[in-house]
Backbone as CSV, one residue per row, in Angstrom:
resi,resn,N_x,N_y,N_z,CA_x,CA_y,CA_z,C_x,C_y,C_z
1,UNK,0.845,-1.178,0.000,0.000,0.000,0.000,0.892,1.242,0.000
2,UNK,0.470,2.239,-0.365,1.446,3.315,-1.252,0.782,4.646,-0.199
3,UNK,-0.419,4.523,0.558,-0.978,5.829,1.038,0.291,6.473,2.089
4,UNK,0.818,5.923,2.724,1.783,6.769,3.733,2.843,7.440,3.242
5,UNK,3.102,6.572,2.350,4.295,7.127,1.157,3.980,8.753,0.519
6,UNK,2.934,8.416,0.042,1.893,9.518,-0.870,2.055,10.834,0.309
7,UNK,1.328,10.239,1.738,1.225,11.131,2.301,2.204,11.866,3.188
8,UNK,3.619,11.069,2.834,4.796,11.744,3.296,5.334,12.570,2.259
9,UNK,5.067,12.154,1.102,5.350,12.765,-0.530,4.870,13.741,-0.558
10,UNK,3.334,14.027,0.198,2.564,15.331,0.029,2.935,16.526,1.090
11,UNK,3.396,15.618,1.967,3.785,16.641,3.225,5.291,17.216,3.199
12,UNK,6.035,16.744,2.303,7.346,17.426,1.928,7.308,18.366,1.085
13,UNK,6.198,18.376,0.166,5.846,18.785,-0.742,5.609,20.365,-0.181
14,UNK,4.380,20.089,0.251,3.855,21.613,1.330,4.496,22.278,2.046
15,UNK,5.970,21.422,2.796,6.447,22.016,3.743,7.730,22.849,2.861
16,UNK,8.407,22.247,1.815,8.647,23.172,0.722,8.059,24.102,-0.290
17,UNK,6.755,24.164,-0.544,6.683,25.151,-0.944,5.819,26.433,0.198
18,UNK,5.597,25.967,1.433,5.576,27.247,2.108,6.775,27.834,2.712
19,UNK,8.583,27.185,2.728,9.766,27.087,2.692,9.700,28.396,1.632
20,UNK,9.447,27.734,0.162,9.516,28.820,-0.870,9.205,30.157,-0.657
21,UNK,7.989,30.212,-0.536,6.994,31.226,-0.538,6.851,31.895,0.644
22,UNK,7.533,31.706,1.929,7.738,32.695,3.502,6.614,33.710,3.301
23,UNK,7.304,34.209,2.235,7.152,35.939,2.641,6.019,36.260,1.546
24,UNK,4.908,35.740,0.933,3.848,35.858,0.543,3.172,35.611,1.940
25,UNK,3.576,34.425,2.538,2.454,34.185,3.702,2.669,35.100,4.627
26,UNK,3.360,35.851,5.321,3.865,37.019,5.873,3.203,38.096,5.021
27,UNK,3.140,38.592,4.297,2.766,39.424,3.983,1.479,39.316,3.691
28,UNK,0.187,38.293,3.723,-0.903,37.996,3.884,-1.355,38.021,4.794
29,UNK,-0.680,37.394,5.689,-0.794,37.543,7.364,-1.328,38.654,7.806
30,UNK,0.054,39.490,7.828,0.072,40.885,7.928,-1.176,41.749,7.229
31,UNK,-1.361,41.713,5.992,-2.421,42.083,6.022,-4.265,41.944,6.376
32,UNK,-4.047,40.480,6.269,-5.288,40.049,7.512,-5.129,40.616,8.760
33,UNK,-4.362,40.888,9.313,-4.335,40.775,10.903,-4.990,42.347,10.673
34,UNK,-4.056,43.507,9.651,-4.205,44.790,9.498,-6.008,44.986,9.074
35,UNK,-6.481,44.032,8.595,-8.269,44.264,8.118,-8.874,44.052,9.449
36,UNK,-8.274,42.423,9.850,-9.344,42.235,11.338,-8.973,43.227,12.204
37,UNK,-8.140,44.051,12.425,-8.085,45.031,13.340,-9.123,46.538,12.840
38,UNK,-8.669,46.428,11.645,-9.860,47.356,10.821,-11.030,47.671,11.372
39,UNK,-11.405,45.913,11.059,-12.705,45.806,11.429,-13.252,45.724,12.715
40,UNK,-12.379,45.111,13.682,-12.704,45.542,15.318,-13.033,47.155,15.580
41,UNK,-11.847,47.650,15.179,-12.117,49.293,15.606,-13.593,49.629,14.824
42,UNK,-13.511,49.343,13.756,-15.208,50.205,13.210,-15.954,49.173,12.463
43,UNK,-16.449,47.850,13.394,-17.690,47.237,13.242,-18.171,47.461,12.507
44,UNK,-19.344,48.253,12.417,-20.226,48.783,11.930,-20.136,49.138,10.320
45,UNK,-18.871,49.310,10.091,-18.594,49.460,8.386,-18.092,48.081,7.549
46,UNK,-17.297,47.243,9.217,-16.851,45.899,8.297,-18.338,45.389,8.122
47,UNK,-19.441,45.347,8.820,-20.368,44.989,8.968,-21.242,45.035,7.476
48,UNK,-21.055,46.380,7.223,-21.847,46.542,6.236,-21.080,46.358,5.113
49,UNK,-19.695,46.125,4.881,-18.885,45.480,4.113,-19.003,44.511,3.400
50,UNK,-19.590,43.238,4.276,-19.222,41.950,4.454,-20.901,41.776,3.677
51,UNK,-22.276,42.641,4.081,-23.246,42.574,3.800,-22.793,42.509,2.514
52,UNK,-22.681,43.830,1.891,-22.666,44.042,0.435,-21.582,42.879,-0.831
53,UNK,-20.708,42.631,0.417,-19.516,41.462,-0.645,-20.959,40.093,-0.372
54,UNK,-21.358,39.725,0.802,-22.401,38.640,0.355,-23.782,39.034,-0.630
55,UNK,-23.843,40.080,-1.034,-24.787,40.422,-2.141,-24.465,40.224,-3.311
56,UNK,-23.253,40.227,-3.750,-22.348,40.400,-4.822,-22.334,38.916,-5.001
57,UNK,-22.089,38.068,-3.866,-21.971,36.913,-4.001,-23.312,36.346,-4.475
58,UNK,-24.269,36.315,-3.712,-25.104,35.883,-4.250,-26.121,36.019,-5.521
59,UNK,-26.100,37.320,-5.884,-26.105,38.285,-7.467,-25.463,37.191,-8.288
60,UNK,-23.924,37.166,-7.911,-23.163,36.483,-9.196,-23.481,35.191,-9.246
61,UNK,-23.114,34.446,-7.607,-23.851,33.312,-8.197,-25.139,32.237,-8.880
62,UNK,-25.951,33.504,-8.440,-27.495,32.985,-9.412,-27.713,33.439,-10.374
63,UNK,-26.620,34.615,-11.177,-26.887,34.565,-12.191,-26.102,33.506,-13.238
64,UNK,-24.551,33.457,-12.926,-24.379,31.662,-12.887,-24.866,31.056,-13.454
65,UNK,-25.899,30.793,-11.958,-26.711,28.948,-11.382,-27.745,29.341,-12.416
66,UNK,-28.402,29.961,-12.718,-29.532,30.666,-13.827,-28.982,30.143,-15.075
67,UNK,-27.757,30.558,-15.960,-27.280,30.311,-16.939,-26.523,28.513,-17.091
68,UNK,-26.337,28.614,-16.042,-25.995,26.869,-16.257,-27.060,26.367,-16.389
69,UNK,-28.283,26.739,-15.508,-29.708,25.907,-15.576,-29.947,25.679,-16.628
70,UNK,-29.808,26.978,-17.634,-31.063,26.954,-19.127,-29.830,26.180,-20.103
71,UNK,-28.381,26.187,-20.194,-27.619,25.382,-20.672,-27.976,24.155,-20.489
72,UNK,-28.109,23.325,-19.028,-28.585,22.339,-18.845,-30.065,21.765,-18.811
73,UNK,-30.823,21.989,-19.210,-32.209,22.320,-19.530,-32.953,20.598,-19.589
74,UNK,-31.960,20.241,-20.208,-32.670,18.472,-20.264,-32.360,17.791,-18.767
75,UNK,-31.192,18.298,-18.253,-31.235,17.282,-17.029,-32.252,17.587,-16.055
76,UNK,-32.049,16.469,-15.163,-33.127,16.192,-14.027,-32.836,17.395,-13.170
77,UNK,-34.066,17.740,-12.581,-33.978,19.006,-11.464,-33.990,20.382,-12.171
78,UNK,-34.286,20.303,-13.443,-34.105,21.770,-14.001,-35.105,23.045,-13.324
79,UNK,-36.228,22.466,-12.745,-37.211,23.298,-12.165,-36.620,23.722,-10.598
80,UNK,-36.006,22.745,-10.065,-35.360,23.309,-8.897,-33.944,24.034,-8.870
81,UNK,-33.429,23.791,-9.954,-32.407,24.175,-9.920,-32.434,25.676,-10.422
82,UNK,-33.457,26.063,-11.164,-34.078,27.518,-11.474,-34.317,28.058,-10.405
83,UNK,-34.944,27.769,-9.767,-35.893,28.373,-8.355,-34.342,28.201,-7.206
84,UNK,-33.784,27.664,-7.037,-32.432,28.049,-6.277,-31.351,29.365,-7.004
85,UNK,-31.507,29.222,-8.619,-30.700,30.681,-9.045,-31.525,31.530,-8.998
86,UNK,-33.180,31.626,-8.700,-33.783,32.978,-8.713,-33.553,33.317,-7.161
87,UNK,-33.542,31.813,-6.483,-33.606,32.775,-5.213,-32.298,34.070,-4.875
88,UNK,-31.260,33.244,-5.528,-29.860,33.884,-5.125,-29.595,34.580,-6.019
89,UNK,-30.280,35.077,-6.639,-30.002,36.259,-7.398,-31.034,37.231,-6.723
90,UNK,-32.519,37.032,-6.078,-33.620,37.618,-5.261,-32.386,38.507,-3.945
91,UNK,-31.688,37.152,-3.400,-31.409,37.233,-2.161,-30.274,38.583,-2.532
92,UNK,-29.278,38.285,-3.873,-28.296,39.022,-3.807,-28.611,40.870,-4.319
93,UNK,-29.609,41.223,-4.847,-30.507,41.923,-4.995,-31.032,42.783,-3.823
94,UNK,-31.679,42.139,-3.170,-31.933,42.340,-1.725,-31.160,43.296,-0.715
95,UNK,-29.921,42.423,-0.444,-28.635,42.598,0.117,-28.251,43.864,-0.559
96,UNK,-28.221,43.971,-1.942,-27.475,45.185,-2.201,-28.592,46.214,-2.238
97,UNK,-29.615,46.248,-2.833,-30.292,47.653,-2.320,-30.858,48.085,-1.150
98,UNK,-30.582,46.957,0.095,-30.681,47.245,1.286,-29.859,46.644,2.133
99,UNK,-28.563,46.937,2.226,-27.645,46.799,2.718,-27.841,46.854,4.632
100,UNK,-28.388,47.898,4.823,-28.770,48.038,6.247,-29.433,47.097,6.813
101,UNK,-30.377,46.667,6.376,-31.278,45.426,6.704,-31.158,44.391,6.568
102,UNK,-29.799,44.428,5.671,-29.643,42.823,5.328,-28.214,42.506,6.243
103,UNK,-27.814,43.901,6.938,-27.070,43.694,8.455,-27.379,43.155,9.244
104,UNK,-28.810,43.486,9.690,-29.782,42.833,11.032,-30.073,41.738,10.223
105,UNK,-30.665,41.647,9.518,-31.050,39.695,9.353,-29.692,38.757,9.499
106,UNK,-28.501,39.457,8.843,-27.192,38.317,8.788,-26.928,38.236,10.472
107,UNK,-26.965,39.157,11.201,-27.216,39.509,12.266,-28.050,38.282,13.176
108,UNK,-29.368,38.185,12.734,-30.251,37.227,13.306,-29.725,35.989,13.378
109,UNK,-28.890,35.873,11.538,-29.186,34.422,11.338,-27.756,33.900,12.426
110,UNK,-26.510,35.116,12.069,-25.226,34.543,12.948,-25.571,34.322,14.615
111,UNK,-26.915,35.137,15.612,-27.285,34.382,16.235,-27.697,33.709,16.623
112,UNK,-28.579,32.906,15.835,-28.913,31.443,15.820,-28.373,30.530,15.755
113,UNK,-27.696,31.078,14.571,-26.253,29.767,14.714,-25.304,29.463,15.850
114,UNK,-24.986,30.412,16.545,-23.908,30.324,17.739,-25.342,29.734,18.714
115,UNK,-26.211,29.697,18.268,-26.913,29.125,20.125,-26.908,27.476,19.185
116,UNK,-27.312,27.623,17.910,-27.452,25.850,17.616,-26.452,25.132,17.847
117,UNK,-25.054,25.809,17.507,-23.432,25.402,17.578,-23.521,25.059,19.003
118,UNK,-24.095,25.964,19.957,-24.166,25.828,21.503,-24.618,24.898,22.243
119,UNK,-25.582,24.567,21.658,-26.464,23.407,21.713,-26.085,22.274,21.649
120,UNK,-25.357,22.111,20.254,-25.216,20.974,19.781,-23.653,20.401,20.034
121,UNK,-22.891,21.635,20.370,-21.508,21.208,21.347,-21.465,21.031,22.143
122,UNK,-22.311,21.749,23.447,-23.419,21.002,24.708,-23.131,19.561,24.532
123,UNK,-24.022,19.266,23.918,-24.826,17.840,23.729,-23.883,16.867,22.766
124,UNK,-22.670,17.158,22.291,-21.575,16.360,21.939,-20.907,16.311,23.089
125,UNK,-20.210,17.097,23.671,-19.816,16.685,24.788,-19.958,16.101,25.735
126,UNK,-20.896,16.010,26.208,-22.087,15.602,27.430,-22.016,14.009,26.795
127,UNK,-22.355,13.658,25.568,-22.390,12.370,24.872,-21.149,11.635,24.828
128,UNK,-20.112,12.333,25.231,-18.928,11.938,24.621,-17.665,12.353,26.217
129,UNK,-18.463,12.614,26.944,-17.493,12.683,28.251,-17.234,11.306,28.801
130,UNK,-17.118,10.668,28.776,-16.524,8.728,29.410,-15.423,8.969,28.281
131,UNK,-15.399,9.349,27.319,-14.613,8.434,26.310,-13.387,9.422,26.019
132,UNK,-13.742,10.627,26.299,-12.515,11.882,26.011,-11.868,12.491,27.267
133,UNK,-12.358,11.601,28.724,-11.613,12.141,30.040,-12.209,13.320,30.583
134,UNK,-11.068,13.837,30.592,-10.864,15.624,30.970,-11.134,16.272,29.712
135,UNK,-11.147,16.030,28.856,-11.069,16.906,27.429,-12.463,17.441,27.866
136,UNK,-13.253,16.830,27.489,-14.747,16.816,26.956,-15.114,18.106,27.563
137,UNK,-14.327,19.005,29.088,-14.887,19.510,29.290,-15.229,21.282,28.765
138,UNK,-13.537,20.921,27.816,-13.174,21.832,26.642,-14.424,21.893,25.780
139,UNK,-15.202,21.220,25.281,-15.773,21.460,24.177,-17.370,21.637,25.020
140,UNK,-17.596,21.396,26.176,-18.711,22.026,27.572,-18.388,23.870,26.839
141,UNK,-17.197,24.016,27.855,-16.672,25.255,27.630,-17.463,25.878,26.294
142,UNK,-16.636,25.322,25.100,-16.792,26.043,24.058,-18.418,26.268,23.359
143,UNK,-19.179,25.362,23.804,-20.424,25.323,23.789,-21.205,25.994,24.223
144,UNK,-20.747,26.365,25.602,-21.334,27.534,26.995,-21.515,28.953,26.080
145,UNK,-19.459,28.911,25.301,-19.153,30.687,25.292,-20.080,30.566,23.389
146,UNK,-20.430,29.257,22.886,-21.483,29.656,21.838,-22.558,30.225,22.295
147,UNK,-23.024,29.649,23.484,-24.668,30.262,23.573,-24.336,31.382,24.458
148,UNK,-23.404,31.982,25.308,-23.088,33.477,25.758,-23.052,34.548,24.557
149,UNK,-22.308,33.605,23.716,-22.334,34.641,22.295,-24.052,35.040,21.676
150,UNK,-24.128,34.034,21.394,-25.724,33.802,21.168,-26.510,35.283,21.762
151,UNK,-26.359,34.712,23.479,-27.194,35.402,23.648,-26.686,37.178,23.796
152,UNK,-25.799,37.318,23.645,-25.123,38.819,23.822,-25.713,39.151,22.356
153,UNK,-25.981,38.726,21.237,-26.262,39.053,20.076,-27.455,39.302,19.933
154,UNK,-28.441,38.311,20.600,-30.232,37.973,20.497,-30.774,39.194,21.190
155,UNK,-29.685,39.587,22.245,-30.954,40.459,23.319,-30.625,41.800,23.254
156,UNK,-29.152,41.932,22.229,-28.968,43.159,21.884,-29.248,43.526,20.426
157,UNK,-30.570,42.632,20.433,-30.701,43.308,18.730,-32.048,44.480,19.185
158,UNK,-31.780,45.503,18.356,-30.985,45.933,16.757,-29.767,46.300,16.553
159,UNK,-29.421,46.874,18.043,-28.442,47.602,18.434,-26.573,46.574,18.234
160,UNK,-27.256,45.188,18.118,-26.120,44.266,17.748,-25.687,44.398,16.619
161,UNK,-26.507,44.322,15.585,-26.256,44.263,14.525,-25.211,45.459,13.962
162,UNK,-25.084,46.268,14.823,-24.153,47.428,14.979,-22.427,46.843,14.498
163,UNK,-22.608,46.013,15.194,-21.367,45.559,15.542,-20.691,44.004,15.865
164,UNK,-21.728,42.956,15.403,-21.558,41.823,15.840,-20.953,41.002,14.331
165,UNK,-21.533,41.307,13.080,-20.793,40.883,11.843,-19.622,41.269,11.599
166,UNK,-19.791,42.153,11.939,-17.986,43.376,12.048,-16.931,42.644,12.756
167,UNK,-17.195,42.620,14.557,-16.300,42.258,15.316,-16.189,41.111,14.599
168,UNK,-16.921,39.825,14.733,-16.756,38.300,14.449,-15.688,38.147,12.968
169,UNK,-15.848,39.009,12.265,-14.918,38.977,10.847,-13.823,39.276,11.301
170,UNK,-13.670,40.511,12.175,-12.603,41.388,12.766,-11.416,40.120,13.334
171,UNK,-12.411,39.061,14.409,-11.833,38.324,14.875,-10.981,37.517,14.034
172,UNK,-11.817,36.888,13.282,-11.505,35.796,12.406,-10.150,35.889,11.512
173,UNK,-10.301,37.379,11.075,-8.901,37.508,10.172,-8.060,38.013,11.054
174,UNK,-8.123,38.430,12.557,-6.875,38.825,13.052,-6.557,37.429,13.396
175,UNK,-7.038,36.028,14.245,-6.227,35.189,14.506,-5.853,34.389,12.606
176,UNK,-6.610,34.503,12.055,-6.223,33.926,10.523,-4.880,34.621,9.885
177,UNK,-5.032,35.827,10.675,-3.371,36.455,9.921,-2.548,36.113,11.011
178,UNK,-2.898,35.972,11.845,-1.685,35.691,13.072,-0.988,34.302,12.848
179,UNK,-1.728,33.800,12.332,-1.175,31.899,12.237,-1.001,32.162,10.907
180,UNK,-0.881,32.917,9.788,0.161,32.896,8.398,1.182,33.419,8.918
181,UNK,1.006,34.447,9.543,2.273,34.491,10.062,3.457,34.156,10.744
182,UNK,2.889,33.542,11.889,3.176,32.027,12.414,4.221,31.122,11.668
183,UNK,3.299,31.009,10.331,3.857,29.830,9.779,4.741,30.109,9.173
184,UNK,4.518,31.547,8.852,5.889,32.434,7.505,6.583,32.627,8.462
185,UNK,6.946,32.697,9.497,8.351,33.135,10.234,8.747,31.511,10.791
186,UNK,8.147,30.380,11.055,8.597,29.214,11.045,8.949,28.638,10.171
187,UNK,8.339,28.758,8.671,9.304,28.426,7.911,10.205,28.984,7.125
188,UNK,10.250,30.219,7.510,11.842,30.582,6.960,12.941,30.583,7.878
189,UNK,12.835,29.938,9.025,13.826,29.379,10.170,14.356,27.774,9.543
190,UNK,13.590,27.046,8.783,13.891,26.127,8.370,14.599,26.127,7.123
């Protein structure tokens, strides 16, 4: 069998060409870390940022999913597969001529999700404490600070929506640039 081989083949592979390339990932880093900080300080604009780039997204991709549909016209699902590019072209539409509103709904939907995530990491853990020790109580934890999130979002709406798509992006690309960077200064030590 050849898979360990392959997968030592692939992992030399990667670890030379991010060897190569350092200082692209450094300098990606760096500029993630420079947006999520962006966006911490003024929420409220990454917020409405992030609205309008998911309008764009969904605009482009149903008009797309629309044009592949009527290309593909004989295959199976052509009626659903229409009614999924109108929606996302509806949805991306939406988003862009009401950008404000389509803050508070992304708003709604990102707190729902952190209480279901909450929920349902709850209830993995809880299922899964005999078998993971002490761990399990890590992913208790992380479950708890989903539905704290949750609810810091739910009970401060409208006034969340201010600032809760913003920060959470803010977050995301400052630790996402912090670990390219990470990796660009570890591997040019090697």
């Amino acid at each position: 069998m050849t898979l360990p081989r392959d997968i030592t083949r692939l992992q030399s592979e990667m670890r030379d060409a991010v060897r190569e390339h350092w200082k692209a990932f450094l300098i990606e880093g760096i500029l993630l870390v420079v947006l999520g900080l962006a966006a911490m300080i003024v929420p409220p604009l990454a917020s409405l940022a992030v609205t309008i780039f998911l309008g764009w997204m969904f605009l482009i991709s149903g008009i797309v999913g629309l044009a592949l549909t009527f290309w593909t016209r004989q295959m199976p699902g052509f009626w659903w597969s229409l009614i999924s590019a109108a929606l996302a072209i509806f949805a991306g539409i939406v988003l862009l001529a009401r950008p404000l509103q389509g803050v508070l709904t992304l708003t709604i939907v990102v707190g729902a999700y952190f209480l279901a995530e909450g929920v349902a990491t709850i209830m993995y853990a809880l299922e899964h404490r005999r078998e993971l020790s002490e761990r399990w109580s890590w992913m208790l934890f992380s479950g708890l600070l989903d539905i704290l999130i949750a609810a810091l979002i739910i009970t401060g709406l409208p006034g969340s929506a201010d600032w809760a798509i913003g920060l959470l992006v803010g977050i995301n690309l400052l630790f996402g640039g912090a670990s390219l960077i990470g990796v660009a200064l570890a591997a040019r030590k090697t």
